[in-house]
Each structure stands twice: as structure tokens, then as C-alpha cells.
Backbone as CSV, one residue per row, in Angstrom:
resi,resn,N_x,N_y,N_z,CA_x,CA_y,CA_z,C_x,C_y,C_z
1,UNK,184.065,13.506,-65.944,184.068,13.035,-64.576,183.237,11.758,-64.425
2,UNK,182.153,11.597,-65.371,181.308,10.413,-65.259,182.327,9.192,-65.561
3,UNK,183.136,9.338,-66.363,183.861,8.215,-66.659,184.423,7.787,-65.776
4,UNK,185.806,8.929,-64.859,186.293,8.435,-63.738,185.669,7.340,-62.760
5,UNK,184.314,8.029,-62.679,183.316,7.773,-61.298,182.873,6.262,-61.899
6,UNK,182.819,5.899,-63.240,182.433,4.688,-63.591,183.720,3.599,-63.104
7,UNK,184.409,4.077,-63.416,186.014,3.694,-63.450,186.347,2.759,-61.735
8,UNK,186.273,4.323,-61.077,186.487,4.270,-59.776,185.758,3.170,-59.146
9,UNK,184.241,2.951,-59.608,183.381,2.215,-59.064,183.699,0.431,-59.584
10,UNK,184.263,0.640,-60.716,184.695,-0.601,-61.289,185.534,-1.301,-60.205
11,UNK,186.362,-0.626,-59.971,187.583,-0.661,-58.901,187.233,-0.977,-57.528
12,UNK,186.588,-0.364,-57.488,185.332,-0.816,-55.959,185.161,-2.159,-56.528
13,UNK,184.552,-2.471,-56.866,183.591,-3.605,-57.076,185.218,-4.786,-57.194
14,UNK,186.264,-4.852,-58.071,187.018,-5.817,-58.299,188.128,-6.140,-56.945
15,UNK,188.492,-4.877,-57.029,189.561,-4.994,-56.154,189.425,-5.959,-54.900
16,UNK,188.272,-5.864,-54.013,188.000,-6.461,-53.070,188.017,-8.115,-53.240
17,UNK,187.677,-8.170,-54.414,187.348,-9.757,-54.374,188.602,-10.578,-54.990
18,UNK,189.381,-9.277,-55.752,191.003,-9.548,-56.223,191.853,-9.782,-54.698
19,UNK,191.383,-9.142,-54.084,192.339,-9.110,-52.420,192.482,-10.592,-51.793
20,UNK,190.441,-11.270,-51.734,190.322,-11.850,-51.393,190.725,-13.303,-51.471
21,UNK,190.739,-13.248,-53.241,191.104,-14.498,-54.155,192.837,-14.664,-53.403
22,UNK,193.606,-13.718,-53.388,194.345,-13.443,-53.499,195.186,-13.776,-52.104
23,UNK,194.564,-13.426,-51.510,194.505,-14.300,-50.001,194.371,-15.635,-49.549
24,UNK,193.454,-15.770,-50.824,193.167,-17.420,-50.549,194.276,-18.016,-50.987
25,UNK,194.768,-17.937,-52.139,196.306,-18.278,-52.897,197.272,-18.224,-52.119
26,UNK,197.382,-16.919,-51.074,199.087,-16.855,-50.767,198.425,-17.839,-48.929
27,UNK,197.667,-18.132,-49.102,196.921,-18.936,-47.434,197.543,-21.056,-48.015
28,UNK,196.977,-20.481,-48.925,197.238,-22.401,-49.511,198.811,-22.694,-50.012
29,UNK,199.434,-21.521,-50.544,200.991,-21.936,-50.474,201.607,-21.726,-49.241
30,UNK,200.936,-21.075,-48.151,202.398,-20.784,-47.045,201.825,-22.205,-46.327
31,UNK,200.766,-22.900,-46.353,200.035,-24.132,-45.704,201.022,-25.287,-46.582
32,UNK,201.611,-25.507,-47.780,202.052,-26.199,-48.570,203.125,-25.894,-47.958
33,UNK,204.313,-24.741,-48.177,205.710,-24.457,-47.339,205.536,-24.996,-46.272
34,UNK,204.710,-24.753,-45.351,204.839,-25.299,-44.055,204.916,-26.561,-43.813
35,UNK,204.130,-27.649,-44.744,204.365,-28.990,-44.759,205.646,-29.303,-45.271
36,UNK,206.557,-28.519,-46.165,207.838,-28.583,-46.496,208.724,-27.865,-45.141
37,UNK,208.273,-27.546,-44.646,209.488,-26.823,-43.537,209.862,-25.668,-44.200
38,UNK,209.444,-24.838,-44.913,209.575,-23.244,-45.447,208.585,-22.448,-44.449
39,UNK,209.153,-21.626,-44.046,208.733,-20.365,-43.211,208.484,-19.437,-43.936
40,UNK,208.277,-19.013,-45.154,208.595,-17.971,-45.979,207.610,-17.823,-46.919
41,UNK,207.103,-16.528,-47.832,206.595,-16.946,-49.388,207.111,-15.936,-49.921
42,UNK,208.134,-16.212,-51.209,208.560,-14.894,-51.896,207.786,-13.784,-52.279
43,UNK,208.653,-12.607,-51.972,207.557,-11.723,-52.462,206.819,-11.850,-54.440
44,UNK,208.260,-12.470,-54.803,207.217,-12.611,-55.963,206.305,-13.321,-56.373
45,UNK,206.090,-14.511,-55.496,204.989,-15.204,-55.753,203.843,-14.569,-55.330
46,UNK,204.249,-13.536,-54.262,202.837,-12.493,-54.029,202.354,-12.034,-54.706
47,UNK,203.051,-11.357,-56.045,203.032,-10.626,-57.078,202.139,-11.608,-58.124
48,UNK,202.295,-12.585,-57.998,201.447,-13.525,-58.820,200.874,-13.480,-58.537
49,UNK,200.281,-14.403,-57.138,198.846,-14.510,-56.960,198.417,-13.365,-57.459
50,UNK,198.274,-11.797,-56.739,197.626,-11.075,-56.703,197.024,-11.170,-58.398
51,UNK,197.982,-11.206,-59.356,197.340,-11.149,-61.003,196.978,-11.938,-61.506
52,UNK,196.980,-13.275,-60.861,196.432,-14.429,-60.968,194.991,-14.201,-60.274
53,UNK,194.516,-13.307,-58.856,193.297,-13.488,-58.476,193.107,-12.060,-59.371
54,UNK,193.558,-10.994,-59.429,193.181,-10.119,-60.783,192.069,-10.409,-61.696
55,UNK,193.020,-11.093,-62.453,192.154,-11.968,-63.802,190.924,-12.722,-63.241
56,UNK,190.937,-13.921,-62.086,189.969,-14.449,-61.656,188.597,-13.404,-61.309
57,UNK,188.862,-12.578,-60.269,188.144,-11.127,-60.087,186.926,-10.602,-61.086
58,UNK,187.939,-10.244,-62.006,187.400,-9.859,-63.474,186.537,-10.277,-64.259
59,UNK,187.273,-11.933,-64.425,185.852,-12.379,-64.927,184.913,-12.581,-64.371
60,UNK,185.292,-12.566,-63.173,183.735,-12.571,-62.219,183.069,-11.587,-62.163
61,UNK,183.862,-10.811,-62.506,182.981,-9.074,-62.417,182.280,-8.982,-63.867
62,UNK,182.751,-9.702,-65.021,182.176,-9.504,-65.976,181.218,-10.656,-66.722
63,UNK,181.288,-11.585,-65.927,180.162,-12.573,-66.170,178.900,-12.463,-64.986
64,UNK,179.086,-11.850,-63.998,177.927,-11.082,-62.441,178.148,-10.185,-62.228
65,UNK,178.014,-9.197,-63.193,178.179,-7.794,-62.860,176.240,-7.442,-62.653
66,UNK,176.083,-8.005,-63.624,174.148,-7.636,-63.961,173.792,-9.038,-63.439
67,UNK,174.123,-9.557,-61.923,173.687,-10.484,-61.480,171.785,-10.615,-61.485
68,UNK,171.232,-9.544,-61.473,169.700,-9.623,-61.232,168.636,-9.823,-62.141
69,UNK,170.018,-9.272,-63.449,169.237,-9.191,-64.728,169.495,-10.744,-65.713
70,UNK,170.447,-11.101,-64.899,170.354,-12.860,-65.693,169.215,-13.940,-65.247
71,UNK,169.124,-14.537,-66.604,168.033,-15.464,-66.451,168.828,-16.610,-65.530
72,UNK,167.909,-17.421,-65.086,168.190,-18.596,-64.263,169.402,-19.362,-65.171
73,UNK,169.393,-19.812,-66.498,170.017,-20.254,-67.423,171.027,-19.373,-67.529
74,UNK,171.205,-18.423,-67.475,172.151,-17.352,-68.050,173.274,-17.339,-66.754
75,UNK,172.823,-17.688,-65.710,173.354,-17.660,-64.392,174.117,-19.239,-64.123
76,UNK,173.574,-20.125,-64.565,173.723,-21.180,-64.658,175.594,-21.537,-65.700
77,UNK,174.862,-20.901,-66.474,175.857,-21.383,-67.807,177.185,-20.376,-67.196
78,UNK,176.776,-19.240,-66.738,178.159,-17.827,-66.393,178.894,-18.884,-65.229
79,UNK,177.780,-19.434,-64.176,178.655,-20.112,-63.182,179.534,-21.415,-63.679
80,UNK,178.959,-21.980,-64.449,180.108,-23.068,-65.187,180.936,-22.733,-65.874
81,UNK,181.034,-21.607,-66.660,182.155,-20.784,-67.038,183.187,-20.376,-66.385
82,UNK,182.794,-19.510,-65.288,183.405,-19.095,-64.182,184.472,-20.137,-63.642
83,UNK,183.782,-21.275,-62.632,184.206,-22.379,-62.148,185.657,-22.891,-63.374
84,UNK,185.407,-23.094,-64.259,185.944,-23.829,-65.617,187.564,-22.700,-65.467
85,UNK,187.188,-21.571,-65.744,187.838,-20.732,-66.187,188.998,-20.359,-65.036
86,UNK,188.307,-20.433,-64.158,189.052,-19.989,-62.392,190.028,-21.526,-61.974
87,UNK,189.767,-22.976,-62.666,190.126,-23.518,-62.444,191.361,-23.973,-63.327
88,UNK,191.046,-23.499,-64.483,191.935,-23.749,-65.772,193.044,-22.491,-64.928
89,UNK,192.813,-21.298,-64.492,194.120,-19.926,-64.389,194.781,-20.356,-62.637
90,UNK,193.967,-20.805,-62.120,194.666,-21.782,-60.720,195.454,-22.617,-61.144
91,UNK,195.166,-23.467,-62.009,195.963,-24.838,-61.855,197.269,-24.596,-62.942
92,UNK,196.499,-23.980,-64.139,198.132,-23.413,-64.695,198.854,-22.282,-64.247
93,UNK,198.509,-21.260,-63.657,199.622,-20.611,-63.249,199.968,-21.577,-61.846
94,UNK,199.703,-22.257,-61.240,200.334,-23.182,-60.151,201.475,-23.750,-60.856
95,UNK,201.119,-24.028,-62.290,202.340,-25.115,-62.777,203.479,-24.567,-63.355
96,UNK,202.998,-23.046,-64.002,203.525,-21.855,-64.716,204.556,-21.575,-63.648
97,UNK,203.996,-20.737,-62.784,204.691,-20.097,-61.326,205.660,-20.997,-60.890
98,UNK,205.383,-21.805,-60.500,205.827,-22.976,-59.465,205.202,-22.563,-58.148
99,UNK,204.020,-22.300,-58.199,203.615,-21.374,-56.765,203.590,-22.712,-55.386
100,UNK,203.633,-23.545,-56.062,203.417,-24.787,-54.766,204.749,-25.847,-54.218
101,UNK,205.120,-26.090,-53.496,206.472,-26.389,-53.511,205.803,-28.084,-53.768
102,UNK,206.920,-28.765,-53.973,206.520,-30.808,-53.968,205.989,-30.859,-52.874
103,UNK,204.593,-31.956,-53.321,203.802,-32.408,-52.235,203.587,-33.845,-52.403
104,UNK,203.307,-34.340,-51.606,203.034,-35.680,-51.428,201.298,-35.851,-52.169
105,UNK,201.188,-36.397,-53.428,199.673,-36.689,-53.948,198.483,-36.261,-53.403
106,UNK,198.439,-36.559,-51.741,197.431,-36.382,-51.103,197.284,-35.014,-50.542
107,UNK,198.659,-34.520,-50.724,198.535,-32.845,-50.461,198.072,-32.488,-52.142
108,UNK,198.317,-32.812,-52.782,197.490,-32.041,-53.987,196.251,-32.080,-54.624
109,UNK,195.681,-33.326,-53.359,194.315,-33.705,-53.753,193.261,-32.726,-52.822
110,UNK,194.179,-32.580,-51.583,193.776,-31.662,-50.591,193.459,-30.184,-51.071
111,UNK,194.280,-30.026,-51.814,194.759,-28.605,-52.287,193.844,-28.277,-53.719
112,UNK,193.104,-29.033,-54.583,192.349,-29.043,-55.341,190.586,-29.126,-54.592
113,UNK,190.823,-29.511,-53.334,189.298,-30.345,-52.910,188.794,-28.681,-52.174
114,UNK,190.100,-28.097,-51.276,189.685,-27.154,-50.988,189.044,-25.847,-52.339
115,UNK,190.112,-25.884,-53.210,189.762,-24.483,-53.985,188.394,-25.108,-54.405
116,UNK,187.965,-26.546,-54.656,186.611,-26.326,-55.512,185.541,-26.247,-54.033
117,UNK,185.923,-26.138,-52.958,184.810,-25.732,-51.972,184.894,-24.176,-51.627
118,UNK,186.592,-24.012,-52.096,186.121,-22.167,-51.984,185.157,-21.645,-53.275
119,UNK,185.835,-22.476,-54.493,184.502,-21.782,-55.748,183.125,-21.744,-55.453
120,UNK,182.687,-22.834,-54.288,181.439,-22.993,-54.301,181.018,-21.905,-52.780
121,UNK,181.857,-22.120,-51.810,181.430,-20.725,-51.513,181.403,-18.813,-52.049
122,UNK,181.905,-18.860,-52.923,182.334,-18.074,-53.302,181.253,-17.197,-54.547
123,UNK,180.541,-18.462,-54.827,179.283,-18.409,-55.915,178.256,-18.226,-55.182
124,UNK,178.401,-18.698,-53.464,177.201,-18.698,-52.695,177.219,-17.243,-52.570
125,UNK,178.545,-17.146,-52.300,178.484,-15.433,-51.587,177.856,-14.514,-52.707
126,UNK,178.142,-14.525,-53.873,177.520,-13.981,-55.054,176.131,-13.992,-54.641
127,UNK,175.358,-15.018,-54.826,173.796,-15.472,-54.303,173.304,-14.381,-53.334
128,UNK,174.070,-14.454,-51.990,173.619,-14.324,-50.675,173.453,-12.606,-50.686
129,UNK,174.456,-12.529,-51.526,174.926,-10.867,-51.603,173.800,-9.990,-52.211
130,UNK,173.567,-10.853,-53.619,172.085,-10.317,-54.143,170.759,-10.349,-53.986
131,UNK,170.804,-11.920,-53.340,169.382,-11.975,-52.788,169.268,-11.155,-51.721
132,UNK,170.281,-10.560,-50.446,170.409,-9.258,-49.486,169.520,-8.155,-50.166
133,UNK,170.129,-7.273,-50.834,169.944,-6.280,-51.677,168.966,-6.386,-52.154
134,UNK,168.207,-7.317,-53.271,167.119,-7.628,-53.951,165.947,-7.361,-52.519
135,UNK,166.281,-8.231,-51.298,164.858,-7.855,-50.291,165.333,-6.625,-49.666
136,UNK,166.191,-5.698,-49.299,166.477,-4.475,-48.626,165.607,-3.664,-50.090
137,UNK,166.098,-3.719,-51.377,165.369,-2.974,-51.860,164.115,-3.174,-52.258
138,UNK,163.528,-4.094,-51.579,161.787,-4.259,-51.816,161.271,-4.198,-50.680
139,UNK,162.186,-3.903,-49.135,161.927,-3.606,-48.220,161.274,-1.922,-48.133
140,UNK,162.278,-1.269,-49.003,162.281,0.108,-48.796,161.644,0.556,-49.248
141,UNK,161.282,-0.298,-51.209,160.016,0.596,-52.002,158.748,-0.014,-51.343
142,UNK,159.097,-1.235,-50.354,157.192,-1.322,-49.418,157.394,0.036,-48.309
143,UNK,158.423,0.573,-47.480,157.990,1.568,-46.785,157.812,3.009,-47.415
144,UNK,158.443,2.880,-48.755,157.702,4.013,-49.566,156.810,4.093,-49.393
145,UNK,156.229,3.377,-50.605,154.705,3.080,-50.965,153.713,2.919,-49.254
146,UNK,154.075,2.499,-48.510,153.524,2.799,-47.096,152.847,4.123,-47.009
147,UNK,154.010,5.242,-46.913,154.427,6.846,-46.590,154.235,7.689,-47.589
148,UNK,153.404,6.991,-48.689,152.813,7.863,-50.199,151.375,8.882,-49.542
């Protein structure tokens, strides 16, 4: 049962941010259709993104999983990895898929300028999320230690 519960919790932890990625993808092609006059996004390009933000997810889960326990450097180097890696599986499955319909240059400059301001929020949220947690739980072992 420990395994499941490891399992399950894995799943917790990815899925959400697989949803999210994933959202962001099918948000920036129906914004691209729409500048083409498409009303629509196939369902199978849904099917992509989603395993396209999958994979993205993942490695994020497995390069900040032990976000607290990395050194400043160690955090450093995972986030340029990350960035590198999320940008290399965006831009080729974009070209793979065909997930983007023809754009005019400046729509694809648009469309690159945004994803590297979502990576960078997205690393913040990582930050914001742990530094939360890190003071809630030094909040709680000070009202321990208070109530000893």
C-alpha cells in the first residue's frame, strides 16, 4: 500500500502542473486560430499538448521535487536545464505537431516572448510555493516550541 500512496502522491504533485502547462498550450493555439479565422482546436491537438505538458511536468517534478534540499547552485543549474529542456519539447513538438497554424513573423515572435515569460513565472511560482511552506513550517515549530 506504501507504494500506491507514493504513486498516488506522485500524481498529485504532476498532474496539476501537467493541466496547467497544458492549458497554457491549447490558450496560445486557439489565440493563433483566431488570428487565422479558425474557431476551433482539434481534439487531437489536445491530445498533444496534454503529453507535451506531461513530459514538461515531469521534468519539473524531477529536477524540484527536493526543492529545499538543493543548493543555491544546484537550483540554479536544474532551472537552466528546465528552461532549455521545456523550450527545446515546445518548439519541436510545435514543428512536429503542426500545433500552430501560419503566422505572420511577428506572431511567432509574440508567441516565443510569451512562453519565455510564462517559464519565468512559472519558476517564480516554484520559489513562492516553497519559500510559503519553508515559513508556515517555522511558523509552527516556533508555536511548538512556545507550548513545550
Amino acid at each position: 500500500m506504501n507504494l500506491f500512496n507514493r504513486f498516488y502522491k506522485f500524481g498529485s504533485d504532476v498532474k496539476p502542473k501537467a493541466s496547467l502547462y497544458s492549458l497554457a498550450l491549447v490558450l496560445f493555439i486557439s489565440v493563433a486560430n483566431l488570428f487565422n479565422g479558425i474557431v476551433y482546436v482539434k481534439i487531437l491537438t489536445l491530445l498533444e499538448c496534454f503529453f507535451i505538458a506531461l513530459v514538461i511536468a515531469l521534468i519539473e517534478y524531477f529536477l524540484f521535487n527536493n526543492y529545499d534540499e538543493l543548493s543555491k547552485e544546484k537550483k540554479t543549474s536544474n532551472t537552466i536545464i528546465w528552461a532549455i529542456l521545456t523550450n527545446i519539447i515546445v518548439i519541436t513538438s510545435s514543428v512536429i505537431f503542426n500545433l500552430f497554424p501560419p503566422l505572420p513573423l511577428w506572431g511567432y515572435i509574440i508567441l516565443i516572448a510569451v512562453l519565455e515569460i510564462s517559464l519565468i513565472a512559472m519558476k517564480y511560482s516554484i520559489y513562492v510555493v516553497n519559500l510559503s511552506d519553508t515559513e508556515d513550517l517555522n511558523n509552527k515549530l516556533k508555536k511548538y516550541q512556545k507550548n513545550r
